[in-house]
C-alpha positions in Angstrom: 5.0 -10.4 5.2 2.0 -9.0 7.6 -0.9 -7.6 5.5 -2.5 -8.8 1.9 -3.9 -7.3 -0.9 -7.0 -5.0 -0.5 -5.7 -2.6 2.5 -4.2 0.5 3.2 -1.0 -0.1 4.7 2.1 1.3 6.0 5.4 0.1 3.9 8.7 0.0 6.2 12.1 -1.8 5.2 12.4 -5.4 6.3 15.8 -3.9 7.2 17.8 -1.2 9.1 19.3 -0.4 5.4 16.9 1.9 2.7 15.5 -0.4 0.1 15.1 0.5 -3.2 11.7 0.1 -5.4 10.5 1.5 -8.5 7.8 4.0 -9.0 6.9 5.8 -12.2 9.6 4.6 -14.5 12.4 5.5 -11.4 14.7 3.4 -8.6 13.4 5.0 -5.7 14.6 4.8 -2.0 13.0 3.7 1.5 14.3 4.1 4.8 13.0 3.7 8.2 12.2 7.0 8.7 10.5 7.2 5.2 6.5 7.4 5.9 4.5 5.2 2.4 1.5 4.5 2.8 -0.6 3.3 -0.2 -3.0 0.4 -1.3 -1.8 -3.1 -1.9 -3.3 -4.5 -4.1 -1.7 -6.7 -6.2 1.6 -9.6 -5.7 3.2 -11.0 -8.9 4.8 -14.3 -8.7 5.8 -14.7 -11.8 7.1 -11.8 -14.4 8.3 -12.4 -18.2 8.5 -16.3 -17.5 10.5 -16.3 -14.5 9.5 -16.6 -10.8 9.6 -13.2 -8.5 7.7 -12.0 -5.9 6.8 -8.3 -6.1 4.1 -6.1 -4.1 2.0 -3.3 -6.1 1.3 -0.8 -3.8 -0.4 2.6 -5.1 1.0 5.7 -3.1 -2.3 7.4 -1.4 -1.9 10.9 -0.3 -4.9 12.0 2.2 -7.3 14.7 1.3 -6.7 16.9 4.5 -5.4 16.2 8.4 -9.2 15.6 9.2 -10.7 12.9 7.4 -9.9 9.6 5.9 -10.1 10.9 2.8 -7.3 10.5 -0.1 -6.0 10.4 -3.7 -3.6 8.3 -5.2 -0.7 8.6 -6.7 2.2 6.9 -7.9 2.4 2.9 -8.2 5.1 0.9 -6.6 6.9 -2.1 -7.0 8.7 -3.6 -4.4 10.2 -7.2 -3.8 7.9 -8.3 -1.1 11.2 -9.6 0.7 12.5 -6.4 0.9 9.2 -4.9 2.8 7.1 -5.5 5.7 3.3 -4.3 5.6 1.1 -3.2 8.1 -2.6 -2.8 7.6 -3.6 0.6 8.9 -7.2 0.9 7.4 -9.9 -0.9 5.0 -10.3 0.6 1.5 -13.7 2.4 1.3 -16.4 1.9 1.0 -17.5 0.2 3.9 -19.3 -2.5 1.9 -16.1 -3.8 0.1 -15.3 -4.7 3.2 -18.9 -6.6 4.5 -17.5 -10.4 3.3 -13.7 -10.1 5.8 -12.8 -12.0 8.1 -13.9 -11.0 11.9 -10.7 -9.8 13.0 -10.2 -6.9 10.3 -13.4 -5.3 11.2 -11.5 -3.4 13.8 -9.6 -1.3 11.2 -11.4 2.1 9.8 -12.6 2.9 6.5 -10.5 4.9 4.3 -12.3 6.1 1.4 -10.7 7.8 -2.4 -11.5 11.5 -3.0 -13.7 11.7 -5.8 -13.7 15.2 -6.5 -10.7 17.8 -6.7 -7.2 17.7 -8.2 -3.9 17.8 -6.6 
């Protein structure tokens, strides 16, 4: 799995076939065509006792078309077998982000929407 906890990333099937995940309480679906981006940032390995591997990735939604601005939304679980992650952005603000590694430098800041409802 490409992409660790503390990013905004995109969330794709690891497969041609829809995945499903759960989110607020529901089995939801993924495809390939599906667009979720959110912010990983958790991995369980081990739930009620027995070993699993599941991504928590909170749904973001952006502010507007213009900045990199956003709110988030629902939580998701998903077996991180089923999913491949890409890191699309750093989660703001730029100083959470002074101590990473040279290479992830390159990616822009996203930061949350403090004001506003949706």
């Amino acid at each position: 799995m490409k992409g660790s906890p503390g990013f905004i990333v995109k969330v794709v099937p690891n497969q041609v076939e829809p995945i499903s995940y759960q989110s607020s309480g529901l089995i939801k679906t993924l495809s390939q065509d599906d667009e979720f981006i959110g912010y990983f940032w958790q991995i369980l390995t081990e739930r009620d006792g027995a070993q699993c591997h599941v991504a928590n990735i909170t749904r973001i939604i952006p502010n507007n078309g213009v900045s990199n601005l956003y709110y988030y939304a629902d939580e998701a679980w998903f077996n991180v077998n089923d999913i491949k992650t890409i890191i699309i952005a750093l989660r703001g603000p730029r100083s959470n982000s002074r101590f990473l590694a040279k290479k992830f430098r390159v990616f822009e800041t996203w930061d949350i929407a403090r004001n506003g409802n949706l």
